[in-house]
MIDOSE-1310 file (N, C-alpha, C; in nm, 2 decimals, decimal comma, always signed):
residues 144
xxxx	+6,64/+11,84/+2,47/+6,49/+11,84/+2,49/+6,42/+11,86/+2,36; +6,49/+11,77/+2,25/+6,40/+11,82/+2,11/+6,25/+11,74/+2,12; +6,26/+11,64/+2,21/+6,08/+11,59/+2,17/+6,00/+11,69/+2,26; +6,02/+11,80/+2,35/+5,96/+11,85/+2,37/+5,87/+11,97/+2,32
xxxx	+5,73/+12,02/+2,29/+5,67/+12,08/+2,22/+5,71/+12,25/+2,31; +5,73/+12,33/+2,27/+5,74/+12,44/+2,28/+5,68/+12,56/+2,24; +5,55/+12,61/+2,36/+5,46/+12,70/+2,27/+5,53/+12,81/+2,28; +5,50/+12,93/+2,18/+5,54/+13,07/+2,17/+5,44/+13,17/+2,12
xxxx	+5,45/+13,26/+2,26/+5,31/+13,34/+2,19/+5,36/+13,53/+2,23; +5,27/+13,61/+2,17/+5,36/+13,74/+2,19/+5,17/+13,85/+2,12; +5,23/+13,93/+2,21/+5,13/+14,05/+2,18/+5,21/+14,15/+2,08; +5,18/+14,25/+1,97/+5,25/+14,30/+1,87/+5,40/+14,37/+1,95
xxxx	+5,40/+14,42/+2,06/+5,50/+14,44/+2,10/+5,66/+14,37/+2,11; +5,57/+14,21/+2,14/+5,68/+14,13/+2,14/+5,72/+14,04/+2,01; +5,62/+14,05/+1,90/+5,62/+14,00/+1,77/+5,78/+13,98/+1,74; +5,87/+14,07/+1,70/+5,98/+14,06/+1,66/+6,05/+13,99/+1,74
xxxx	+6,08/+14,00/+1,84/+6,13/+13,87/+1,94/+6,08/+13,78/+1,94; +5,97/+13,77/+1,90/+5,92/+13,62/+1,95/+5,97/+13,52/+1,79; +5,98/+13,63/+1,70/+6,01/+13,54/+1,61/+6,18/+13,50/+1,57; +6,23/+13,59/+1,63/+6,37/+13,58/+1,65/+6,41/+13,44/+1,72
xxxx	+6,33/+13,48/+1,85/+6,35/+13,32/+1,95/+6,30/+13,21/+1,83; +6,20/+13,19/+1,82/+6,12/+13,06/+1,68/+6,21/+13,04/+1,59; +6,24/+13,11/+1,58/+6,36/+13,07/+1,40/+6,49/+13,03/+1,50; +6,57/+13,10/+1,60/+6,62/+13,03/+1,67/+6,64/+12,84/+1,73
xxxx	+6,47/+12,86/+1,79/+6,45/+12,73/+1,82/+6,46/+12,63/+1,72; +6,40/+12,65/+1,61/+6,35/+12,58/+1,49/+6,52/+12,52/+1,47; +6,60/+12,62/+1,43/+6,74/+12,59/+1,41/+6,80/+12,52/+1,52; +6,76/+12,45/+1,63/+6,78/+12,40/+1,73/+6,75/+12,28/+1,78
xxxx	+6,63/+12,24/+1,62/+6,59/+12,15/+1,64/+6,48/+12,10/+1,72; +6,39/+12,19/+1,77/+6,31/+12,18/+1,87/+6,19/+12,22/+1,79; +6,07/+12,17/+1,85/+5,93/+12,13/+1,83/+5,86/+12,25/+1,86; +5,81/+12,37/+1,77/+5,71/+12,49/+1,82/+5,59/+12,44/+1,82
xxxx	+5,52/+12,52/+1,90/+5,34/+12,56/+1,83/+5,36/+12,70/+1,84; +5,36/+12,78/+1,71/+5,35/+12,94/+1,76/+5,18/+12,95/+1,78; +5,14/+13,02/+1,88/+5,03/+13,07/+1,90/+4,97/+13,27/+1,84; +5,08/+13,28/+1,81/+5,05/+13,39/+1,77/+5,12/+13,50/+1,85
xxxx	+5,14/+13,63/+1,80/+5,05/+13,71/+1,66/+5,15/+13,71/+1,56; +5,07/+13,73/+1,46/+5,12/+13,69/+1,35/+5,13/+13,80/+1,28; +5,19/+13,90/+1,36/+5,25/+14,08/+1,28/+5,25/+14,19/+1,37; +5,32/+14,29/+1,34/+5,25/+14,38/+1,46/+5,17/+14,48/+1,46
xxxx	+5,07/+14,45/+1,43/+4,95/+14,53/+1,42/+4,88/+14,45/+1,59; +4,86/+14,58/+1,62/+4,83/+14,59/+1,77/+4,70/+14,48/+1,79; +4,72/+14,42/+1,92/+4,66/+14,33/+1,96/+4,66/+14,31/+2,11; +4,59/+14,21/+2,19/+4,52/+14,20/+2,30/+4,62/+14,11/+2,37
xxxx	+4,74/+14,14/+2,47/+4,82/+14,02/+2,50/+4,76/+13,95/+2,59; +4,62/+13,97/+2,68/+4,55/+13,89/+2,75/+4,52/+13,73/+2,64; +4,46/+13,74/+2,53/+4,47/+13,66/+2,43/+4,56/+13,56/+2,47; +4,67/+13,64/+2,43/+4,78/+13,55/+2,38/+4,81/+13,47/+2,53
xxxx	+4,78/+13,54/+2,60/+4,86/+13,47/+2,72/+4,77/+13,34/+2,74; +4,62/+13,38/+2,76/+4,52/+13,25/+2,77/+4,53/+13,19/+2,66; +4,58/+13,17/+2,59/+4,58/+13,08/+2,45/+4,73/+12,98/+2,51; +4,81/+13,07/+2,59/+4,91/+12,98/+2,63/+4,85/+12,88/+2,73
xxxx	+4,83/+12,97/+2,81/+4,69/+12,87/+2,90/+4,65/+12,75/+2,84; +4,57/+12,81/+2,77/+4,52/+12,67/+2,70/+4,58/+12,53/+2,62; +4,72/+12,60/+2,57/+4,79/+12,49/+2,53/+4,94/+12,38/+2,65; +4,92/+12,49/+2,73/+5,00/+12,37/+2,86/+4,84/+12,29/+2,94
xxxx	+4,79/+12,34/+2,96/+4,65/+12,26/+3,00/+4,62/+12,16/+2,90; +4,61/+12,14/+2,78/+4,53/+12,03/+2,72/+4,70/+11,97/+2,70; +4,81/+12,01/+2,67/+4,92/+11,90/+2,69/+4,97/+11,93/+2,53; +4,94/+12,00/+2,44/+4,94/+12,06/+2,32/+5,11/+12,08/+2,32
xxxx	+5,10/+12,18/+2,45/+5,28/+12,18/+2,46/+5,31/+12,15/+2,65; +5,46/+12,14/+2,64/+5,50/+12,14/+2,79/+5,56/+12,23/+2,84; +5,65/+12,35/+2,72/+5,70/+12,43/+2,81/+5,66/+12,57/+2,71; +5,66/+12,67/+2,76/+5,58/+12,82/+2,68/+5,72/+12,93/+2,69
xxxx	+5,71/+13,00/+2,60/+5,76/+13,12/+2,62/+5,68/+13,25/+2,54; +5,67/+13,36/+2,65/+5,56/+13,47/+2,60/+5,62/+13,55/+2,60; +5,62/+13,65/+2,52/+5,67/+13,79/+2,50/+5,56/+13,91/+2,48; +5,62/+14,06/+2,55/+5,49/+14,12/+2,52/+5,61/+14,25/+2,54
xxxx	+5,59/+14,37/+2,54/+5,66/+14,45/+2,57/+5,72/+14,49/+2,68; +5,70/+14,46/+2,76/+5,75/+14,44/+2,93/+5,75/+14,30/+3,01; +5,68/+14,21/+2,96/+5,63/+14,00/+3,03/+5,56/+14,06/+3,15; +5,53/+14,17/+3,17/+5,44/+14,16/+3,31/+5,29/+14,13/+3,26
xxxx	+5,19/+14,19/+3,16/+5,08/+14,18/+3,13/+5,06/+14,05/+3,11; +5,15/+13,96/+3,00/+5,14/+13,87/+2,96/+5,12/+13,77/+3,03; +5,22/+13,76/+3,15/+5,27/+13,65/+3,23/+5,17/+13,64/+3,33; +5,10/+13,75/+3,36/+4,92/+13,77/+3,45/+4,87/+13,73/+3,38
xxxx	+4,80/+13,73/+3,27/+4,76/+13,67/+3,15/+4,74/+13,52/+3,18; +4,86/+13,47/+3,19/+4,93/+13,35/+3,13/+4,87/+13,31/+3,27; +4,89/+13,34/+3,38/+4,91/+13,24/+3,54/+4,75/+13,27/+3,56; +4,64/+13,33/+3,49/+4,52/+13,33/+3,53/+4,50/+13,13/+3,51
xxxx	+4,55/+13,09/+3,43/+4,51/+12,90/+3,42/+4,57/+12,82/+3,52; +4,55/+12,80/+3,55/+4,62/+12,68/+3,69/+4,74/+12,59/+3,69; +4,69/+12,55/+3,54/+4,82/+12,43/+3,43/+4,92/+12,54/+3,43; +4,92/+12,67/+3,47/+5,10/+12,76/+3,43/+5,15/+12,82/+3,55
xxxx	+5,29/+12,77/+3,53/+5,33/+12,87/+3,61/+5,48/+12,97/+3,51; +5,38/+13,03/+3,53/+5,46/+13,15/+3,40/+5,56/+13,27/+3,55; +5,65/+13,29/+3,49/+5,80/+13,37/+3,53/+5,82/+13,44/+3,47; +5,83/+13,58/+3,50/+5,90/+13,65/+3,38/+6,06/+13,66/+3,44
xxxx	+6,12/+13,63/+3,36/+6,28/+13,66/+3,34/+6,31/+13,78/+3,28; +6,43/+13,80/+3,34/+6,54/+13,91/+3,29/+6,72/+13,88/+3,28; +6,74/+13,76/+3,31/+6,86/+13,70/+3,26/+6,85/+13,52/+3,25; +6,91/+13,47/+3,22/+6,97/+13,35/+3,21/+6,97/+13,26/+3,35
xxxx	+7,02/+13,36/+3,47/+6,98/+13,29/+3,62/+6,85/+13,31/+3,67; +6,78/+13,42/+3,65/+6,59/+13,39/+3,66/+6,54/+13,28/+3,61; +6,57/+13,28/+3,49/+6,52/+13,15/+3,42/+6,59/+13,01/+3,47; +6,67/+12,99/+3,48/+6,72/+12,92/+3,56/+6,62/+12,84/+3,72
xxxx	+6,67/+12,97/+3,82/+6,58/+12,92/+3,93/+6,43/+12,90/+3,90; +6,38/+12,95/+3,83/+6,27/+12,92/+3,79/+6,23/+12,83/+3,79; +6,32/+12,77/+3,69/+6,23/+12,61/+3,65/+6,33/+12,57/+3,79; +6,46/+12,55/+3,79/+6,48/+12,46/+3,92/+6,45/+12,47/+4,08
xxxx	+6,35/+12,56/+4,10/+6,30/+12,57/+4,27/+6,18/+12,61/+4,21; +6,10/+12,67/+4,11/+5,98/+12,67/+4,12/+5,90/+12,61/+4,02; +5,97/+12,56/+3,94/+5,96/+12,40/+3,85/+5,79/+12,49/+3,74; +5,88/+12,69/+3,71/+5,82/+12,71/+3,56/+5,81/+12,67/+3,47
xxxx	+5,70/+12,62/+3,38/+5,60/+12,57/+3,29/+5,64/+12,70/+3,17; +5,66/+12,78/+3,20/+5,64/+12,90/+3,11/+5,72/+13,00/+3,13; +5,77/+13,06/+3,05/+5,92/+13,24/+3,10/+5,84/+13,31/+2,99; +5,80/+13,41/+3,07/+5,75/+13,56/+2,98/+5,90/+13,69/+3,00
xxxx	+5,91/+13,73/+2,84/+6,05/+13,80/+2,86/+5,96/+13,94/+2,80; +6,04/+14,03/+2,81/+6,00/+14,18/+2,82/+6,08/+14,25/+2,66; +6,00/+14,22/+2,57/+6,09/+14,27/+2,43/+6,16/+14,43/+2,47; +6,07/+14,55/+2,53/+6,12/+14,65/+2,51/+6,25/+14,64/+2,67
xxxx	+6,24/+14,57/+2,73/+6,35/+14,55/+2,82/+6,49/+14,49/+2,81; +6,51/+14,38/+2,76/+6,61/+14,29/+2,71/+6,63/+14,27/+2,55; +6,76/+14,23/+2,55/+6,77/+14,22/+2,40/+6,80/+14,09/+2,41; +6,85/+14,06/+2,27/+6,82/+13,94/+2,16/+6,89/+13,84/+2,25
xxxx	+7,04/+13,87/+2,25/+7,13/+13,76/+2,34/+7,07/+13,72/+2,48; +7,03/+13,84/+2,55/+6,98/+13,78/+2,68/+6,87/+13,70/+2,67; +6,78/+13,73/+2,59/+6,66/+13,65/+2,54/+6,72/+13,49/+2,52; +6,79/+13,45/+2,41/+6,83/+13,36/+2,41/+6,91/+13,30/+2,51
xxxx	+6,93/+13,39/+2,60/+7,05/+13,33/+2,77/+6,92/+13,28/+2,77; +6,79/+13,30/+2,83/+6,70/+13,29/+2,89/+6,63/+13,16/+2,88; +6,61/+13,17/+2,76/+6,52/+13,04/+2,68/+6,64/+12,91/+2,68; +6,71/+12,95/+2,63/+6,85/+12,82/+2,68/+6,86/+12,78/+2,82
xxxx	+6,85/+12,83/+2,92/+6,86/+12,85/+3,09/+6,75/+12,75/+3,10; +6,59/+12,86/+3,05/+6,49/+12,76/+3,06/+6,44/+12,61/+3,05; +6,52/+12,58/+2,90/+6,47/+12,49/+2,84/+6,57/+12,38/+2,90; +6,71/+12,39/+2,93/+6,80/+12,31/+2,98/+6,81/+12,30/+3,19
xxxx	+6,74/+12,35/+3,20/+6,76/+12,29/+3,37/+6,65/+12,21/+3,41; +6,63/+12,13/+3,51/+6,52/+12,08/+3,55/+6,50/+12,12/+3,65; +6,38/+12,07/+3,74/+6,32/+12,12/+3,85/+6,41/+12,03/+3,95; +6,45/+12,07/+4,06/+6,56/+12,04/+4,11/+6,46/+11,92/+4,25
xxxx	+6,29/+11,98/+4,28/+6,23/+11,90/+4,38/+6,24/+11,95/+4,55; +6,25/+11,81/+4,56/+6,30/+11,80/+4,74/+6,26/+11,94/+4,81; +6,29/+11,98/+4,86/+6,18/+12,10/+4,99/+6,14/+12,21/+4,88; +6,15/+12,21/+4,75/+6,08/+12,27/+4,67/+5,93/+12,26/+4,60
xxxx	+5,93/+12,12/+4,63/+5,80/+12,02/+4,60/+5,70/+12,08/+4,64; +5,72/+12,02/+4,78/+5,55/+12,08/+4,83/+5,55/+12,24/+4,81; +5,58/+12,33/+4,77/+5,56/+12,47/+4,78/+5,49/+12,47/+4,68; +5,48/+12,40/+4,53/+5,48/+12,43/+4,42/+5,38/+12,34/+4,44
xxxx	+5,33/+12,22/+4,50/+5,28/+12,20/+4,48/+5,10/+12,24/+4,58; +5,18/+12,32/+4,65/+5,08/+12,43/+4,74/+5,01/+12,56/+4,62; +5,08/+12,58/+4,51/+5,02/+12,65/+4,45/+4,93/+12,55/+4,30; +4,93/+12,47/+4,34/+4,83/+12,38/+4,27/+4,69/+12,36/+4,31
């Protein structure tokens, strides 16, 4: 999936992960837009999450990953836009079903929860399965 654009956004909590995952991806060959933050001096993860928003809506990127200190703030955040459907994960098979029965746009991970390796299960899981469809369709497409 390297022509796919991959946004990454994070509130100061999730700063260090998020840049772990980026330098990751980058080495992976894959296309970012970081959205920010850009250090960890405390900041507003509602921000960050609608700025994700904003970039699966105009088409900027197709698939997101947010970090905040737990992905629950963030990923409310993030599903207030219509264009997302943001998941927060906690392993490799969340991420997984996600995109393949509920065909997520976006995985919000929990820096003070998970570490480095599961992070990377996660985003690997994500970025490599597809949405599987068929009696999944219409449900997902009920939340449209």
């Amino acid at each position: 999936m390297t022509d796919t654009v991959i946004a990454l956004a994070s509130d100061h909590a999730g700063y260090d992960l998020k840049e772990a995952i980026k330098a990751w991806l980058i080495a992976e060959n894959h296309t970012i837009l970081d959205l920010g933050t850009d250090g960890p001096a405390s900041v507003d993860y509602p921000d960050f999450g609608a700025a994700m928003g904003d970039a699966i809506a105009s088409g900027k990127a197709t698939r997101g990953v947010l970090v905040c200190g737990s992905g629950i703030g963030i990923s409310i955040a993030a599903n207030r836009n219509v264009a997302v459907r943001a998941a927060l994960v906690q392993n490799g098979l969340a991420a997984k079903l996600a995109r393949r029965h509920n065909d997520a746009n976006v995985i919000a991970l929990g820096a003070r929860l998970i570490g480095i390796e599961t992070a990377y299960d996660c985003v690997d899981a994500f970025l490599s399965t597809e949405f599987e469809g068929g009696r999944h369709q219409k449900r997902v497409e009920k939340m449209s």
